[in-house]
VMD Tcl script that draws the C-alpha trace (Angstrom):
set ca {
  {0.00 0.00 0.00}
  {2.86 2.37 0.66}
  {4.81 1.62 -2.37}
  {1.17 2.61 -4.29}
  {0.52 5.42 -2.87}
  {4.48 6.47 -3.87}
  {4.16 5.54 -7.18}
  {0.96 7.79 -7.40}
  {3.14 10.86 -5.77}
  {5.74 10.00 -8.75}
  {3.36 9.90 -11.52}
  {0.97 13.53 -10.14}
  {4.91 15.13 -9.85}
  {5.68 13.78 -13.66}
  {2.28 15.08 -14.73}
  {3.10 18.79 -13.33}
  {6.54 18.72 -15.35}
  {5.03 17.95 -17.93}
  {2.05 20.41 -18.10}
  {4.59 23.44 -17.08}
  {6.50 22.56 -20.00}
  {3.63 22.52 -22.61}
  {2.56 26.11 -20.96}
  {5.90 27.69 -21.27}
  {6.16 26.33 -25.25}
  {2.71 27.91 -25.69}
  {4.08 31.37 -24.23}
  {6.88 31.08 -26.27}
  {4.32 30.14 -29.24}
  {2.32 33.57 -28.24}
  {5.16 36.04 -28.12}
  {6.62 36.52 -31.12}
  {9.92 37.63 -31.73}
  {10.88 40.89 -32.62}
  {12.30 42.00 -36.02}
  {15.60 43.48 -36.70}
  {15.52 46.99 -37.47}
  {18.15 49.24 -39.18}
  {18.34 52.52 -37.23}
  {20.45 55.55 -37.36}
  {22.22 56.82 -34.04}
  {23.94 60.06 -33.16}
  {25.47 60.13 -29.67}
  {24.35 62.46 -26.90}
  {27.07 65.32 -26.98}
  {27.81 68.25 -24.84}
  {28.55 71.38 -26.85}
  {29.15 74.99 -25.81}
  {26.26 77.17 -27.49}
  {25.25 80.86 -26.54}
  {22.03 81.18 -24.45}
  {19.86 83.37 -25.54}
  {16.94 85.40 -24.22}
  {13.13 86.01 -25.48}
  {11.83 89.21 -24.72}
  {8.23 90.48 -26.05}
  {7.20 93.58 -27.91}
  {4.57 94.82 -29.98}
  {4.12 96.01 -33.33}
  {3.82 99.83 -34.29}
  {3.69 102.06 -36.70}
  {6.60 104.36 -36.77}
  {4.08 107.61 -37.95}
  {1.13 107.46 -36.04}
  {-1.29 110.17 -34.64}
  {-4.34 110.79 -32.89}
  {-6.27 113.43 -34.50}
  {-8.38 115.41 -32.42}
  {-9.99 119.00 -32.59}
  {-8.99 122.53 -31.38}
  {-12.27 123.68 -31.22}
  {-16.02 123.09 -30.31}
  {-18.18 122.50 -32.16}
  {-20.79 120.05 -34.08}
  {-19.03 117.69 -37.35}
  {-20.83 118.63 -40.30}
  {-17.89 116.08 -42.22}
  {-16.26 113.06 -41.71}
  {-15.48 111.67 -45.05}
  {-13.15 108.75 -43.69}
  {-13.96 105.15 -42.49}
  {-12.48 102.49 -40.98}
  {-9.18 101.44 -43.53}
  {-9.85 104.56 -45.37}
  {-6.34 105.24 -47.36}
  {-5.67 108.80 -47.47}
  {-3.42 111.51 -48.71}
  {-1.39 114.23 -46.91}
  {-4.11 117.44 -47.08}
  {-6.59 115.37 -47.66}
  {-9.61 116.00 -45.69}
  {-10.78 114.13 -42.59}
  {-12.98 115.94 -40.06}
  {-14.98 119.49 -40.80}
  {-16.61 121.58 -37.73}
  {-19.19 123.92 -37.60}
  {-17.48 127.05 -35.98}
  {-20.51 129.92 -36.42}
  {-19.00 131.53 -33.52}
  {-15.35 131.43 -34.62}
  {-16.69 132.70 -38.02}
  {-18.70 135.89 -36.61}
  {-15.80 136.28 -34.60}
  {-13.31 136.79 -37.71}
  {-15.76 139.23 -39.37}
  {-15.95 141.14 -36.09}
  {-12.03 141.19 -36.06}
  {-11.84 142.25 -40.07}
  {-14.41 145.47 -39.44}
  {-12.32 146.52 -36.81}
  {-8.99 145.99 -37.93}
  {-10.96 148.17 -41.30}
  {-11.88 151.08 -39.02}
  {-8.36 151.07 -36.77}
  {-6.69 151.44 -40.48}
  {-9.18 154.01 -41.31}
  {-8.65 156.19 -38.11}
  {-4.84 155.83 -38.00}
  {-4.69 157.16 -41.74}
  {-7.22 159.84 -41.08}
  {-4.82 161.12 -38.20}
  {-1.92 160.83 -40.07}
  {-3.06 163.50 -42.13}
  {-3.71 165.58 -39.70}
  {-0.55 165.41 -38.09}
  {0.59 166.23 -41.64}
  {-1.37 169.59 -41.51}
  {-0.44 170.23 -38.21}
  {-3.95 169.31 -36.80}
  {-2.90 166.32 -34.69}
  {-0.09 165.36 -32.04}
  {2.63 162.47 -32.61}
  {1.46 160.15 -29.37}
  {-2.40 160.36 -30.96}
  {-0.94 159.10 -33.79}
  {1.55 156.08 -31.96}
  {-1.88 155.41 -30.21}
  {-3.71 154.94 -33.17}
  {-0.69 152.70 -34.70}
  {-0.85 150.79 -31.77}
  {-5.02 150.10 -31.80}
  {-4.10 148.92 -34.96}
  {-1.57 146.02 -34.75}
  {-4.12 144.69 -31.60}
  {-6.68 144.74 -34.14}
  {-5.13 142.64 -36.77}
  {-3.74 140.42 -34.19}
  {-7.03 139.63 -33.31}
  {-7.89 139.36 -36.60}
  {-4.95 136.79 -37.62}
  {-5.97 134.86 -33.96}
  {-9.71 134.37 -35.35}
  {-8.73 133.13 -38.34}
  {-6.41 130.95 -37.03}
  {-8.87 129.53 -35.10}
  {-11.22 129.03 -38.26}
  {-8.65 126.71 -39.68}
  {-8.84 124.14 -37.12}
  {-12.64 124.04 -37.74}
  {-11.35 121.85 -40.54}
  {-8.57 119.00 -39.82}
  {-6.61 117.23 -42.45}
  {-4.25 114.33 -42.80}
  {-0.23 115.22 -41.19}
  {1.01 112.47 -43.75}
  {0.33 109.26 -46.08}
  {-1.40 106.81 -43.92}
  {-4.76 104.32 -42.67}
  {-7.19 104.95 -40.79}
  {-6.85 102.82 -37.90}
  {-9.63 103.90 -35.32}
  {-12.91 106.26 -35.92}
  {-14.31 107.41 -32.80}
  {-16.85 110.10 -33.68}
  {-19.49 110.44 -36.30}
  {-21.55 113.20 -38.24}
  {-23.26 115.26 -36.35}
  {-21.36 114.68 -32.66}
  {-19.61 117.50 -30.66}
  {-16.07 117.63 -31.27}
  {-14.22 119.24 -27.81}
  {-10.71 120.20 -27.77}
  {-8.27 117.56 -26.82}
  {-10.60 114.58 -27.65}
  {-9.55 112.23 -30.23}
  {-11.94 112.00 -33.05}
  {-9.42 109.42 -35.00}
  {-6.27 107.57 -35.51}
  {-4.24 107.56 -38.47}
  {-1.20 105.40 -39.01}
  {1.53 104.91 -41.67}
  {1.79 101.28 -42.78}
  {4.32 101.11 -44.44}
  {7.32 101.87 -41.66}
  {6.84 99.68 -38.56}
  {8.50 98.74 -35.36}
  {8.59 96.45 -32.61}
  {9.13 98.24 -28.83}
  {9.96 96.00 -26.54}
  {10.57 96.37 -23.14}
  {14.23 95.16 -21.83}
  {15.23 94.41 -18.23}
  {17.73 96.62 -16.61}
  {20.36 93.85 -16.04}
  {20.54 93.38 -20.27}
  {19.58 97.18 -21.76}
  {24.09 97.65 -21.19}
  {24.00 95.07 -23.92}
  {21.67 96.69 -27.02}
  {23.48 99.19 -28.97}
  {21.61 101.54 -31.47}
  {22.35 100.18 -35.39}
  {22.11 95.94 -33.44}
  {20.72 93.89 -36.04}
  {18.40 91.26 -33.68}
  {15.81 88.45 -34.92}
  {12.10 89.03 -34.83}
  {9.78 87.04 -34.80}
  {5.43 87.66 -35.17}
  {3.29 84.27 -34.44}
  {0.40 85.88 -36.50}
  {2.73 86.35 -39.55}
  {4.54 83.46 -38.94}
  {7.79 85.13 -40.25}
  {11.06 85.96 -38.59}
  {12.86 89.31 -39.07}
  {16.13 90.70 -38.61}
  {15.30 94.37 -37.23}
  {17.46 97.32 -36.61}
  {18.02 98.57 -33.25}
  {16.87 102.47 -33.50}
  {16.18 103.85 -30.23}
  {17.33 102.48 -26.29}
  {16.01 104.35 -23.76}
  {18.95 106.27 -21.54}
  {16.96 104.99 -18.60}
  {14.93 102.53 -16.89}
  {11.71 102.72 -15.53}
  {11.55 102.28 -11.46}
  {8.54 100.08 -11.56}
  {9.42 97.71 -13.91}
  {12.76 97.73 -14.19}
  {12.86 97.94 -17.93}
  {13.82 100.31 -20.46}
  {11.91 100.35 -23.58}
  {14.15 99.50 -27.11}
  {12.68 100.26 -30.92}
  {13.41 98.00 -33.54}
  {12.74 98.80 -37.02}
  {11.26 95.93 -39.38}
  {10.67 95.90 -42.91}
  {6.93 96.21 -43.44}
  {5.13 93.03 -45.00}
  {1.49 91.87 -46.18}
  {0.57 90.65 -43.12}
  {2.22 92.90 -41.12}
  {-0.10 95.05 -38.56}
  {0.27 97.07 -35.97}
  {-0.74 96.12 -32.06}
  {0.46 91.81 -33.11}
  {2.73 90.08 -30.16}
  {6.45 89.98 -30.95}
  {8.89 87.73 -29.77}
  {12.85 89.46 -29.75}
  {15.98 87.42 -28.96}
  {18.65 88.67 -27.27}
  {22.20 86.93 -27.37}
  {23.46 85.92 -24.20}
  {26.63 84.10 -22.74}
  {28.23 81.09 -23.47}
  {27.11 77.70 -21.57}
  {27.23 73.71 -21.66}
  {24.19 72.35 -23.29}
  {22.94 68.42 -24.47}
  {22.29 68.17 -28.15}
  {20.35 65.48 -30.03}
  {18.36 66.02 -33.35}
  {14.95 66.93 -33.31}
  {14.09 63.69 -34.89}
  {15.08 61.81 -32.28}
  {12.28 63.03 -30.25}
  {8.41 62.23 -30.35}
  {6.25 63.29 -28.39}
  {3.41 61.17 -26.67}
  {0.56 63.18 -24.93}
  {2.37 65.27 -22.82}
  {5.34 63.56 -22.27}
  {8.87 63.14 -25.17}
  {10.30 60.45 -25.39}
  {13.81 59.13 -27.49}
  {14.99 55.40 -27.80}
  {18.38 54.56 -26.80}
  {20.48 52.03 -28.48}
  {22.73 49.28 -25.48}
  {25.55 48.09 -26.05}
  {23.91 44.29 -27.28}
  {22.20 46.64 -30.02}
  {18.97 46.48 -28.11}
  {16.39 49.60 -28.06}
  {15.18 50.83 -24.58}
  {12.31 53.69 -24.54}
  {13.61 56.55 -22.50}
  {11.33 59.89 -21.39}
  {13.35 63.04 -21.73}
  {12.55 66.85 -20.55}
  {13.47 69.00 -24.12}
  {14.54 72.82 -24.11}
  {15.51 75.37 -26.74}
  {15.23 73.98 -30.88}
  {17.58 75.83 -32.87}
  {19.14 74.85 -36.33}
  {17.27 71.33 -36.41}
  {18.68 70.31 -33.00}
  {17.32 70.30 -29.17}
  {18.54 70.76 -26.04}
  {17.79 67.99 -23.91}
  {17.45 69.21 -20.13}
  {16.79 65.96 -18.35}
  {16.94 62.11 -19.00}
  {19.81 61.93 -20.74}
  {23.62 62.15 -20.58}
  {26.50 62.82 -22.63}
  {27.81 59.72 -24.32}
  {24.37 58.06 -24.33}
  {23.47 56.69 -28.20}
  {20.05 57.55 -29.39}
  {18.08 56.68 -32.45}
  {17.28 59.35 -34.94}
  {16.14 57.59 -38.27}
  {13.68 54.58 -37.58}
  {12.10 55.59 -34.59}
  {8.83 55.24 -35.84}
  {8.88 51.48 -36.46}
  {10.65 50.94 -32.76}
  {8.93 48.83 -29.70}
  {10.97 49.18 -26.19}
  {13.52 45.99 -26.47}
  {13.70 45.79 -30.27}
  {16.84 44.45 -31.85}
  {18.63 47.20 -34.37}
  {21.17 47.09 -36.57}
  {23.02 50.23 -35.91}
  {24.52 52.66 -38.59}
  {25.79 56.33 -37.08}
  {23.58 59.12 -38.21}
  {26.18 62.64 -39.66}
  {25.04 65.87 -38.52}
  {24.15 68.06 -41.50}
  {23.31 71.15 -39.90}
  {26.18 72.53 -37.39}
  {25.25 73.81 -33.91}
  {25.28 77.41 -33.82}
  {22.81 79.86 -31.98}
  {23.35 83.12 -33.90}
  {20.38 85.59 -34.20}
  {17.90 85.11 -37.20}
  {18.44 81.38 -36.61}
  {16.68 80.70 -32.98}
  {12.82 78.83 -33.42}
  {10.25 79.42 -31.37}
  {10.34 77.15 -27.98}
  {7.06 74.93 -27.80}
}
mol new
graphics top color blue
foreach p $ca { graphics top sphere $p radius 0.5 }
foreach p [lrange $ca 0 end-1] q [lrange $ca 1 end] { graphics top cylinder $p $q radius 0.2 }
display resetview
C-alpha cells in the first residue's frame, strides 16, 4: 500500500513537469519575436552654445497720430472710415465754428476802421492838426486789431482738420453730427508702411543693445522671422518695472499690422548644453520620449525633458547624458527591447545659436 501510494506521488509530480513545459512552449508560441531593425544613431554630446533670451514687444507704426480738434463744435464732415487710405491734405474731419466765423468778421471790421482812423490822423498830423502820441496810439489800436484778426482766423482753420502724412485709418471714434471738444480724439491715423517692434528690456541686459544691433524678430500671426534694426534704447529705466523700452525697425510686410505680439531674442553668454536632433524626439501626450540604443544593439524607450530647438537640433534638459546613443532615423517602427542594426547618423546642420536662426520654444 505504501509503495502505491508512492508511485501515485511519482506519476501527479511527472504530470506537473510535464504540463509546465507545454505552458511555457505555448508562451513562447504567443510572443513573437521581434524584427531586426536598421536605425540611425547620433550620440548624446555636450557642446558649448550661446544662451539666448526672449523678450516680447509689440508692433507699431513708426508715424502714427491721434487726430483730435482745437475747437467746439458740431461735425458737419467726416469723409473717412475704418481702412480709409488717405493723402497728406486730404480731408478728414470738418466743424461747424458759427462763432469762430462771426468772430473773424468782427475782427476784419475793426482791424478796417483802426486802419481808417490811423490814416485819417496821419493826415492831420501832416497839416499840423494832430499830435505824434495820438498818432503812436492809433498805430498801436491797430496792430491789436489785426492780431485779433490773424488769432480768429487761425482759429477758423482748425474748424477743418486734415491728414499730417500718407497713412490708414486705424480707429474712428466720432461720427456726423457729434460734438467735437478740444483735446478729444476724433481718430487715428497710421503709416503702414514703416513699422516697429518696442519691446521692453530688463535693466540687467539694456548695457547690452546698442543703437544700429541687427536682432531676430519674430510675429506668431505672420509666422515670419525678421532681422530688425536697433533704433532707439532708452537712456533709462523705468523704477517700476525695471525695464527700459528698445525700438526695432522691421521691414513692413502683407501681413504685417500694428498692435500683433512679438517675440525678440537677445544673445546671451556662453554655456554647456545636451544636443540630439529633433528627430530623435516624439512626443506622446504630454510627455517626449527618445529610444536609446545598449551596447547588445537592443532599443530601450527613454522619457526626456526638451529645451531650446535651434538649427534642427534640441537641447535635452533631463533624462539623458552625454555619451548616451540615441536613435534618430527609424524611430517610428521601434517597440521598447527591439533588436537594431546600428549605422551612425552625420550631422548636416552645425550647432550654432546666432540671431535670425533661434525657433520658437514649444
Amino acid at each position: 500500500m505504501r509503495q502505491r501510494k508512492q508511485l501515485i506521488r511519482y506519476l501527479l509530480l511527472a504530470w506537473l513537469v510535464l504540463l509546465s513545459g507545454c505552458k511555457g512552449e505555448d508562451e513562447a508560441k504567443l510572443t513573437p519575436e521581434l524584427s531586426v531593425v536598421q536605425v540611425s544613431v547620433q550620440e548624446v554630446v555636450e557642446e558649448n552654445v550661446r544662451s539666448q533670451i526672449e523678450l516680447v514687444g509689440t508692433v507699431q507704426a513708426v508715424e502714427s497720430a491721434s487726430i483730435a480738434s482745437r475747437v467746439s463744435g458740431q461735425i458737419v464732415q467726416l469723409p473717412v472710415v475704418l481702412g480709409s487710405q488717405v493723402q497728406k491734405g486730404d480731408l478728414l474731419v470738418k466743424i461747424s465754428a458759427g462763432e469762430i466765423s462771426a468772430q473773424v468778421l468782427q475782427n476784419q471790421a475793426r482791424v478796417e476802421q483802426a486802419r481808417r482812423n490811423l490814416a485819417r490822423e496821419e493826415r492831420l498830423q501832416k497839416q499840423g492838426a494832430s499830435t505824434p502820441e495820438t498818432v503812436k496810439s492809433l498805430r498801436e489800436q491797430t496792430r491789436i486789431a489785426e492780431a485779433a484778426y490773424e488769432e480768429a482766423k487761425s482759429m477758423l482753420q482748425y474748424a477743418t482738420i486734415s491728414a499730417p502724412f500718407d497713412g490708414t485709418i486705424t480707429r474712428k471714434i466720432a461720427s456726423v453730427g457729434d460734438l467735437a471738444s478740444p483735446g478729444v480724439v476724433l481718430l487715428e491715423l497710421e503709416n503702414g508702411k514703416v513699422f516697429q517692434v518696442v519691446a521692453q528690456v530688463p535693466e540687467g541686459l539694456i548695457l547690452k543693445v546698442r543703437k544700429g544691433d541687427i536682432l531676430p524678430v519674430f510675429i506668431p500671426a505672420a509666422g515670419t522671422t525678421l532681422n530688425g534694426e536697433v533704433a532707439e534704447v532708452a537712456p533709462a529705466a523705468n523704477p517700476f518695472s525695471r525695464t527700459a523700452p528698445v525700438k526695432i525697425n522691421i521691414v513692413a510686410g502683407v501681413d504685417l499690422r500694428s498692435g500683433q505680439f512679438a517675440r525678440v531674442t537677445l544673445t546671451g553668454s556662453d554655456e554647456q548644453a545636451l544636443l540630439i536632433s529633433e528627430k530623435a524626439v516624439r512626443s506622446f501626450g504630454q510627455m517626449e520620449r527618445v529610444f536609446l540604443v545598449e551596447d547588445n544593439n537592443i532599443a530601450r524607450l527613454r522619457l526626456v525633458r526638451t529645451g531650446s530647438h535651434y538649427n534642427g537640433q534640441v537641447e535635452i534638459l533631463a533624462g539623458l547624458v552625454s555619451g548616451d546613443r540615441v536613435v534618430v532615423t527609424g524611430v517610428e517602427q521601434l517597440q521598447d527591447g527591439q533588436p537594431v542594426d546600428v549605422k551612425l547618423h552625420t550631422m548636416e546642420v552645425p550647432v550654432s545659436r546666432e540671431p535670425g536662426m533661434v525657433q520658437e520654444r514649444p
